[in-house]
Steps between C-alpha positions, in 0.01 A plus 500: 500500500425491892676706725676300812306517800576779745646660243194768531538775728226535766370823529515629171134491378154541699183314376155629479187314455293748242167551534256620215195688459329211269577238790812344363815458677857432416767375733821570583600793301806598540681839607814646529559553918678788477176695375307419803562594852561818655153792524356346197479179631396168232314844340758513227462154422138567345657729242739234420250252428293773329774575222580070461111464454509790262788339294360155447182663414634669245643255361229216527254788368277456772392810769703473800284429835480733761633398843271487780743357785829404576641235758854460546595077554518384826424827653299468809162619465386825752 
C-alpha cells in the first residue's frame, strides 16, 4: 500500500551513486544519515554499502564487486 505523500521525513537517508571496479554503476543507494557526517565524513557510508553488497551476494551466489568510487546525490562536485 502507498504511503501518503509528505508523510516521509526529509533528512533521514543519504544517497550514493556506487561506482565499480568492472565499470558498472548503481544509483541511488541508500544510507542511514546518522552514519555519515562528523571526521569520517560520507567515509562510513562505503562500509555500509560494502556489507549490503556483501549480503545480496551471498544470497544471489554471485562474488560481490569491489567499489571503486562513491558520489553522494546532488552533491556539488569539487
Amino acid at each position: 500500500m502507498a504511503k501518503k505523500p509528505g508523510t516521509n521525513p526529509k533528512g533521514e537517508f543519504a544517497f550514493f551513486n556506487v561506482f565499480y571496479e568492472d565499470g558498472s554503476q548503481r544509483s541511488n543507494r541508500r544510507v542511514p544519515a546518522e552514519l555519515l557526517g562528523g571526521l569520517e565524513g560520507d567515509e562510513p557510508a562505503r562500509a555500509y554499502i560494502m556489507e549490503q553488497d556483501r549480503e545480496i551476494a551471498e544470497k544471489s551466489g554471485r562474488p560481490a564487486l569491489e567499489i571503486k568510487n562513491l558520489e553522494r546525490v546532488g552533491a556539488k562536485k569539487k
